[in-house]
DRENLUMGU-610469 format. One record per atom (N, C-alpha, C): residue in one letter; y, z, x. Coordinates in pm, whole numbers, padded with zeros to 5 digits, always signed. Layout:
AYZX
...
***
This chain:
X-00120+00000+00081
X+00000+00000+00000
X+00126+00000+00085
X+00147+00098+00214
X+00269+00078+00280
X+00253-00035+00332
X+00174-00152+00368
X+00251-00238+00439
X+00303-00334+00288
X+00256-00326+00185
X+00288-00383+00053
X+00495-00332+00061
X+00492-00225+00085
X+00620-00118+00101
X+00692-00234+00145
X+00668-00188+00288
X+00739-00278+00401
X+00771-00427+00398
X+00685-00524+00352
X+00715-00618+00294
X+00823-00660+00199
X+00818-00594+00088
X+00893-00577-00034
X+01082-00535+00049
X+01062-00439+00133
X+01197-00387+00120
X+01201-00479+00262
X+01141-00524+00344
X+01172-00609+00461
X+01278-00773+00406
X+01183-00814+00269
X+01259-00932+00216
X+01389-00894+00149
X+01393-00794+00132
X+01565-00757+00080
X+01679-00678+00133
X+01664-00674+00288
X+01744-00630+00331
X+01854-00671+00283
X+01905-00796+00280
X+02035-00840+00245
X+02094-00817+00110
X+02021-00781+00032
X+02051-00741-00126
X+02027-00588-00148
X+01979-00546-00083
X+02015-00363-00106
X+02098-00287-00133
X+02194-00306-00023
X+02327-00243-00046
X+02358-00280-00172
X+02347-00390-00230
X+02445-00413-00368
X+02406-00374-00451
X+02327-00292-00482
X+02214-00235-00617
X+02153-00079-00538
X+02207-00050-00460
X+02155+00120-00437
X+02266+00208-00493
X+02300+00201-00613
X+02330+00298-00701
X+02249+00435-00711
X+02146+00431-00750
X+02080+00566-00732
X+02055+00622-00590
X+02021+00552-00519
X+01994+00558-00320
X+02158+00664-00306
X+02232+00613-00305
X+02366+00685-00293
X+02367+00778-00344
X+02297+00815-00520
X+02317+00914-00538
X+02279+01019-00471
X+02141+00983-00434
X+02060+01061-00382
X+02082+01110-00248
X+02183+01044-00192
X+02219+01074-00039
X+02304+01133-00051
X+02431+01157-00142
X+02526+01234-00172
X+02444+01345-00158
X+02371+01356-00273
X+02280+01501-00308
X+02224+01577-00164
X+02155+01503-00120
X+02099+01530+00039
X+02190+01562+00112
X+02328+01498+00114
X+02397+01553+00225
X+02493+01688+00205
X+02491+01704+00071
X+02530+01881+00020
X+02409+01986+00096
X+02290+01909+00123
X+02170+02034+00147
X+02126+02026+00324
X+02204+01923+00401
X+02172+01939+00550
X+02237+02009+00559
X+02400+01993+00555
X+02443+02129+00607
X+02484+02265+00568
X+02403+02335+00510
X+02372+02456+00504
X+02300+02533+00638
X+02404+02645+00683
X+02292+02699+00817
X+02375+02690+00880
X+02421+02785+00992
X+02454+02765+01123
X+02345+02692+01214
X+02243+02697+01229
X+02137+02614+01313
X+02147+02499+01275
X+02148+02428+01116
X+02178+02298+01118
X+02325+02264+01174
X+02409+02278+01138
X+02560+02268+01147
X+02602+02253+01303
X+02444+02332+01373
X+02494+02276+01525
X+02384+02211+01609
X+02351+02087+01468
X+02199+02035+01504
X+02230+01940+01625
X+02205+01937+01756
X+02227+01847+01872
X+02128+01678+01854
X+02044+01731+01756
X+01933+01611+01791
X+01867+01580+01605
X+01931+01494+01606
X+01843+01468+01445
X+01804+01348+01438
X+01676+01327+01360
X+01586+01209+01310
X+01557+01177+01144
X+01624+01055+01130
X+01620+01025+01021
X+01476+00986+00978
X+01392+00951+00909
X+01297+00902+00853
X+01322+00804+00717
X+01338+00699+00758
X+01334+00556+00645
X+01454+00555+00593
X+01539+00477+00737
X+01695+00484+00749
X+01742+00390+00638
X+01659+00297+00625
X+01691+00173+00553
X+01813+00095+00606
X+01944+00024+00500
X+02037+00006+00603
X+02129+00051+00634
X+02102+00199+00611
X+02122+00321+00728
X+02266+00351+00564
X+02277+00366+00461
X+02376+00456+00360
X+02356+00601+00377
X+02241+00663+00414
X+02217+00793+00444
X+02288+00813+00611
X+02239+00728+00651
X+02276+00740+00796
X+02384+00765+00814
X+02511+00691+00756
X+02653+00682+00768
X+02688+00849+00722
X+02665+00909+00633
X+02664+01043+00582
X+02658+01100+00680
X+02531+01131+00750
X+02497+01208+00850
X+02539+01205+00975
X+02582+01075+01010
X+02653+01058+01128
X+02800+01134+01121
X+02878+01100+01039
X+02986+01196+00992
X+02975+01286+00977
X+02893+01355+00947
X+02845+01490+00856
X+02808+01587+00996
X+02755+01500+01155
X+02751+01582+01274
X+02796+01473+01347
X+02889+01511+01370
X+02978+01439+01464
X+02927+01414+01637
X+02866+01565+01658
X+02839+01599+01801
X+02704+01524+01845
X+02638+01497+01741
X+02495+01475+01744
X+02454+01384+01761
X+02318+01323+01836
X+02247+01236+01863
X+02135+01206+01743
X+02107+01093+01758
X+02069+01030+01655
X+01916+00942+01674
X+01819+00995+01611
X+01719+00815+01579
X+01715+00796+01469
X+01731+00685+01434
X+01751+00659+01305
X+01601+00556+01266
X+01527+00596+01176
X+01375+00495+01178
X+01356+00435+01065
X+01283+00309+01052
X+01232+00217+00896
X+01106+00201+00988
X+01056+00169+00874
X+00912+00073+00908
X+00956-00080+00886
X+01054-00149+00779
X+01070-00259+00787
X+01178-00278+00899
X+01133-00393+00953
X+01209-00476+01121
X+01372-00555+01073
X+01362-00581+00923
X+01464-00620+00850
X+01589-00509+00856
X+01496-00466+00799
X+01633-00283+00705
X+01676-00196+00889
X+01592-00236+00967
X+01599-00148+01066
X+01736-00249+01128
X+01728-00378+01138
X+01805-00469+01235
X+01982-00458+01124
X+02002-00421+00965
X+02091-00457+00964
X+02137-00285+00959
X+02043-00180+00960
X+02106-00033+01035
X+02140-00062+01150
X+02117-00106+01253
X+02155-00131+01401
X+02298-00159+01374
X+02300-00279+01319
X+02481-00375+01319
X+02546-00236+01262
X+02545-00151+01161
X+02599-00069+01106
X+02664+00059+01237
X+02577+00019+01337
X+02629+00141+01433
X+02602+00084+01589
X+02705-00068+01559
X+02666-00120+01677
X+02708-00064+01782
X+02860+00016+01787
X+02975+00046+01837
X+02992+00191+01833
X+02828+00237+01820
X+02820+00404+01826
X+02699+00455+01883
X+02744+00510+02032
X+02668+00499+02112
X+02598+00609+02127
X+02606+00691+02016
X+02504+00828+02005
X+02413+00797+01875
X+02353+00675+01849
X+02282+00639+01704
X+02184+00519+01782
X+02078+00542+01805
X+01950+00488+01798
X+01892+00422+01734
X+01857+00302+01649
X+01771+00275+01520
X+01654+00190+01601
X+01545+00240+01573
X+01403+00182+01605
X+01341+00149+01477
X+01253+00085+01468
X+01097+00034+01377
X+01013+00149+01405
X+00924+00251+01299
X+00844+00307+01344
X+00767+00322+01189
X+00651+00344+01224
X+00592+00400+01126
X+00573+00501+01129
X+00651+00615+01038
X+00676+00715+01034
X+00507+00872+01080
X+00409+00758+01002
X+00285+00847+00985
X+00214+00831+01184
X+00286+00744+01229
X+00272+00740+01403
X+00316+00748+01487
X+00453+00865+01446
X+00566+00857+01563
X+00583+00901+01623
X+00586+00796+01758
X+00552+00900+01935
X+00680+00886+02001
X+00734+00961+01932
X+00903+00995+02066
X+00931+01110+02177
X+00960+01097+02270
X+00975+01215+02395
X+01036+01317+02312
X+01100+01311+02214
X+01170+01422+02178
X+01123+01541+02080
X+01190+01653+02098
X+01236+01703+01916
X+01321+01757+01897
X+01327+01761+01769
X+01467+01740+01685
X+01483+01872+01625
X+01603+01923+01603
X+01695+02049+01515
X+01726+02018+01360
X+01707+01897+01328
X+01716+01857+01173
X+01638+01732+01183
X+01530+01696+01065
X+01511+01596+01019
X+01531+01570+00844
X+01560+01478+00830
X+01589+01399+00721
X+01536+01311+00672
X+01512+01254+00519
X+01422+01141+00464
X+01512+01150+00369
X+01646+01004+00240
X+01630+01009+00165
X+01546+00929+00099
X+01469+00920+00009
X+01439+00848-00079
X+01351+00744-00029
X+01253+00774+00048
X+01175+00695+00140
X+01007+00832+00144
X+01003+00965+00135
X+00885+00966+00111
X+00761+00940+00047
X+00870+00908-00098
X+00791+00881-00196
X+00670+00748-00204
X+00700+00694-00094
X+00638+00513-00094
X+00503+00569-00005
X+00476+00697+00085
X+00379+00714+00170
X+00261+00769+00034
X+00147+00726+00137
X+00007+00775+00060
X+00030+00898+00071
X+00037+00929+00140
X+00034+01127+00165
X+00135+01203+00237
X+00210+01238+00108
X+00338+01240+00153
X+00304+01389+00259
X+00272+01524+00178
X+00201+01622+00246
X+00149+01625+00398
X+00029+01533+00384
X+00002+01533+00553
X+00122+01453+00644
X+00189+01392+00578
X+00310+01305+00644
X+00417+01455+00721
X+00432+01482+00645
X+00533+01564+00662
X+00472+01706+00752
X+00358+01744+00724
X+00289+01859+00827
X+00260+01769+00956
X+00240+01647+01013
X+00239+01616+01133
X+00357+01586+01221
X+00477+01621+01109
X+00605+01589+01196
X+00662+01707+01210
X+00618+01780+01130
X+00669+01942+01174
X+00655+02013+01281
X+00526+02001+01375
X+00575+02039+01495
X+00676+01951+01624
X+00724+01851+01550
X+00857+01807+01624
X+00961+01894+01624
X+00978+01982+01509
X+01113+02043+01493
X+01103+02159+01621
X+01223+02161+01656
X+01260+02256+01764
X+01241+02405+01680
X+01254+02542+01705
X+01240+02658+01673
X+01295+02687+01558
X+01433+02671+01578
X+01540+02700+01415
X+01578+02521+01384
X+01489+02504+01333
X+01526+02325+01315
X+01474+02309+01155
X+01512+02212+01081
X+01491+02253+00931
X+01456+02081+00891
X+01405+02068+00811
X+01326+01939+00710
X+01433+01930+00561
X+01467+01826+00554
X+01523+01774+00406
X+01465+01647+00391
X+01468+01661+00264
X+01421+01574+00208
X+01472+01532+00040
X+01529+01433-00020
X+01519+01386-00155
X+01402+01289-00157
X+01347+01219-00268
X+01242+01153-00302
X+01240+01109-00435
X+01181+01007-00533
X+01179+01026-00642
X+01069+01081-00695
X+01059+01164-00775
X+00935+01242-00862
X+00902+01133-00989
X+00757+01215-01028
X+00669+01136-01154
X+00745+01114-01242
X+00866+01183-01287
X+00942+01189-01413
X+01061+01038-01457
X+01056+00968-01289
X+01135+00833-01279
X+01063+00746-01363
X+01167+00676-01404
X+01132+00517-01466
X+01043+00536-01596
X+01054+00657-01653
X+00981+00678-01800
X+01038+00586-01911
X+01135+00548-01894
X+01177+00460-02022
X+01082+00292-01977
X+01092+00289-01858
X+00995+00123-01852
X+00880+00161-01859
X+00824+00297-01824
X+00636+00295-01848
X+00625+00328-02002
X+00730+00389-02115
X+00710+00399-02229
X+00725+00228-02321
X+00793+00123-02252
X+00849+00009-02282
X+00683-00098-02232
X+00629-00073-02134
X+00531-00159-02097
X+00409-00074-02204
X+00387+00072-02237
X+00301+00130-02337
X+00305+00023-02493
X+00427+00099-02453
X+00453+00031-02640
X+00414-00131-02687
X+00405-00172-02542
X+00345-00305-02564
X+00229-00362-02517
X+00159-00258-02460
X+00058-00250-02465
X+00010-00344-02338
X+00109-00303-02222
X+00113-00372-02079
X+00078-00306-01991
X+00020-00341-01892
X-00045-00267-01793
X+00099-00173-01674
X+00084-00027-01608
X+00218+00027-01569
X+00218-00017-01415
X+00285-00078-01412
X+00228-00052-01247
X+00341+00026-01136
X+00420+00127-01204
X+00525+00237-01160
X+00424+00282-01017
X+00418+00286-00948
X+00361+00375-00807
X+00354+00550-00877
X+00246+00653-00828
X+00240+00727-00900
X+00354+00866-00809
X+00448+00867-00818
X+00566+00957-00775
X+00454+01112-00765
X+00492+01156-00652
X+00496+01311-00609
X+00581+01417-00806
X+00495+01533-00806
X+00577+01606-00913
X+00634+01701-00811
X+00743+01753-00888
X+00767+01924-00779
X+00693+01993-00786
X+00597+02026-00876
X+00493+02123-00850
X+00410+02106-00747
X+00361+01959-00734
X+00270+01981-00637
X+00347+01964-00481
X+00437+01911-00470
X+00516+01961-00338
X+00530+02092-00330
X+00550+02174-00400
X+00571+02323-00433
X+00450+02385-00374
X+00287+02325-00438
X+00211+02394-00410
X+00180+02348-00202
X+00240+02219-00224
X+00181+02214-00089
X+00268+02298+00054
X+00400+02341+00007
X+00485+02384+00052
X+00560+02483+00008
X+00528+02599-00038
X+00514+02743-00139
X+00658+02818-00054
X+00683+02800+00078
X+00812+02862+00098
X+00952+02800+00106
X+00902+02658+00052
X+01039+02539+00128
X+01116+02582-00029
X+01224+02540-00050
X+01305+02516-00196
X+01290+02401-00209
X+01282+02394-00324
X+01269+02235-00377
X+01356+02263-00549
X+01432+02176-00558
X+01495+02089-00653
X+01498+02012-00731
X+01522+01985-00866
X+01530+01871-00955
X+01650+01833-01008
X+01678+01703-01001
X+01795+01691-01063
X+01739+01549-01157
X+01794+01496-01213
X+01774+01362-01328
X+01885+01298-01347
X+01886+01176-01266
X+02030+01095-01301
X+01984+00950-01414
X+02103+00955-01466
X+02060+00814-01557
X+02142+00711-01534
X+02030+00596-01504
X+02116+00463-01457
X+02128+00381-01575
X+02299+00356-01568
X+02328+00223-01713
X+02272+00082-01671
X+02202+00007-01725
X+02195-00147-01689
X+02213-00187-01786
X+02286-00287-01797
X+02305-00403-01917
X+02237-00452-02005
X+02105-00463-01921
X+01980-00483-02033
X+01875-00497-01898
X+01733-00491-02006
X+01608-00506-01884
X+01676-00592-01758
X+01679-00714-01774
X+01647-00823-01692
X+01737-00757-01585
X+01878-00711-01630
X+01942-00606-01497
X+01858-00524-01428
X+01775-00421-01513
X+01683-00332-01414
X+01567-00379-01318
X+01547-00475-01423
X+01417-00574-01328
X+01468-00602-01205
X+01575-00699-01204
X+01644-00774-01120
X+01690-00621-00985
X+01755-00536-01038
X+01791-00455-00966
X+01662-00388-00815
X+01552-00359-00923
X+01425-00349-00864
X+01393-00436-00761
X+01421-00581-00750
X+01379-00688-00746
X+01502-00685-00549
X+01602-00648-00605
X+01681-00682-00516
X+01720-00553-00399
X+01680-00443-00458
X+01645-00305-00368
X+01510-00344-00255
X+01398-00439-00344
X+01262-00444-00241
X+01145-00313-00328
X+01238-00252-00414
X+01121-00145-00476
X+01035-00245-00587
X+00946-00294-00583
X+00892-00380-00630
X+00695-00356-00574
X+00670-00254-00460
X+00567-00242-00459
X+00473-00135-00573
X+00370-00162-00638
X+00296-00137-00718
X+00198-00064-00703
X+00107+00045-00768
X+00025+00098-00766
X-00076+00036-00773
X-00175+00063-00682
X-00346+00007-00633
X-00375-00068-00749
X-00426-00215-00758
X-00511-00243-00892
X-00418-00310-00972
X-00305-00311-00958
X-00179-00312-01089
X-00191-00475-01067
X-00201-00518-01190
X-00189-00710-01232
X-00058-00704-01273
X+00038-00796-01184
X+00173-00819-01219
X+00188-00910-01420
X+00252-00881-01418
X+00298-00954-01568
X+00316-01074-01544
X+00263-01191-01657
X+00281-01321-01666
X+00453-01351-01686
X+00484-01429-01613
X+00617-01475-01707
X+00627-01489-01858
X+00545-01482-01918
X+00560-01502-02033
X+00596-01396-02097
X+00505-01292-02046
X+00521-01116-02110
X+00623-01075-02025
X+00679-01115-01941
X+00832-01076-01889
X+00916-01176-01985
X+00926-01273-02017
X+01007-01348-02124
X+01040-01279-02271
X+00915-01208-02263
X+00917-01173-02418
X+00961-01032-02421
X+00959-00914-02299
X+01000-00784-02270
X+01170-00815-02245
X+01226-00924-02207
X+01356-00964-02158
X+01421-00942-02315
X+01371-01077-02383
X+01407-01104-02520
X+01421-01010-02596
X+01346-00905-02610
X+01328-00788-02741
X+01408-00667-02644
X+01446-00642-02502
X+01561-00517-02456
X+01654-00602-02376
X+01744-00661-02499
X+01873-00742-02425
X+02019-00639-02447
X+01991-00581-02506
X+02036-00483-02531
X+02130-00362-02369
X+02220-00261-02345
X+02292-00199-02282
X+02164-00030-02274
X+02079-00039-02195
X+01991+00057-02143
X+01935+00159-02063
X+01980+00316-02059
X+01934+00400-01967
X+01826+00399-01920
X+01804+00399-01773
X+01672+00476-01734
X+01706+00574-01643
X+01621+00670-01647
X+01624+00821-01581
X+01558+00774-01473
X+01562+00833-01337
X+01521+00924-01216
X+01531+01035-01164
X+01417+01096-01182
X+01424+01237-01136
X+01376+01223-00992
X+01503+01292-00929
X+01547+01290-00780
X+01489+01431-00743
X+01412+01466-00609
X+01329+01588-00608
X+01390+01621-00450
X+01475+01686-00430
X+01548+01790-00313
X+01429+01860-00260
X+01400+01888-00117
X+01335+01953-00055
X+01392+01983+00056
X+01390+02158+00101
X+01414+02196+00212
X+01344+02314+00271
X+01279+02263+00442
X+01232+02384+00475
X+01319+02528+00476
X+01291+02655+00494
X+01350+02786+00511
X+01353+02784+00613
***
């Protein structure tokens, strides 16, 4: 499934930025929860995890001025137009890595992920093999989207009796159970689109377009006919899931 990931958001680097409405939100949100802490606040060394083209990044770079930087994607696309973003800033790093194999000389006083765990098989073991990177007082954030996203299109493909192929989102509970002392968060933002073919399209032009195991894409036809019947001005929810180690 991740290289399905990587693919998907590799062909849209160039259309991302224009449709990460929720991505932003979510990095806003994230960047209220790095700096909390005197230990973060005088983090010397931080690593992003699934920089994309780097909207989180820009936050955080501002957000520690003093600090050194790697900034990582798995797609070679999203990674090359984070680079241009900090061509002319010579404490910001951006490499290709796959996050579940990453061998750097270093470690880090803060790491960060927005909105990029959610696409790993296991998000859990993902995140316990990067933990002994963190230096002593060094702390983990994280936003993500949870199971509770995109319920208005899996109730819209039900009702018609279409197969879902939503990827199956992390809940907070079970991050909770896998991580019983970190805080974790919910928040639920609702995105306006004009009608389906906007949300589709939006999907389409972010690169979030990879599917859960098994999932048979829709004929044009049953996308013709889901277009036709929600032409209509339409919310959909994402529930955005905050995580931070203690």
């Amino acid at each position: 499934m991740l290289k399905d990931v990587m693919n998907c958001f590799n062909a849209q680097a160039n259309t991302y930025d224009g449709v990460a409405d929720v991505q932003r939100v979510a990095a806003r949100g994230l960047s209220e929860k790095t700096g909390a802490g005197a230990f973060t606040r005088g983090a010397e060394r931080i690593l992003e995890i699934g920089c994309g083209t780097g909207l989180f990044s820009e936050i955080l770079v501002q957000q520690f001025p003093h600090a050194s930087f790697l900034l990582t994607d798995i797609a070679p696309n999203m990674v090359e137009r984070c680079r241009t973003r900090f061509l002319h800033c010579p404490r910001v790093d951006v490499q290709c890595h796959d996050v579940r194999h990453l061998d750097v000389p270093h470690d880090f006083d803060l790491m960060a992920s927005s909105m990029t765990l959610h696409w790993l098989p296991d998000i859990a073991q993902t995140i316990r093999a990067l933990l002994p990177r963190l230096r002593q007082t060094g702390r983990f954030v994280f936003s993500l989207l949870g199971a509770n996203s995109l319920c208005e299109w899996r109730a819209i493909c039900e009702q018609f009796q279409l197969p879902v192929g939503t990827p199956l989102f992390p809940t907070a509970s079970q991050l909770k159970n896998h991580f019983p002392e970190w805080h974790i968060t919910v928040e639920t933002h609702e995105q306006r689109y004009d009608h389906l073919w906007a949300f589709l399209q939006s999907l389409k032009k972010l690169g979030a377009t990879a599917t859960r195991p098994g999932y048979a894409p829709l004929s044009p036809r049953q996308l013709r006919s889901l277009v036709r019947h929600f032409h209509r001005p339409m919310n959909i929810c994402y529930e955005i899931i905050y995580g931070s180690s203690r």
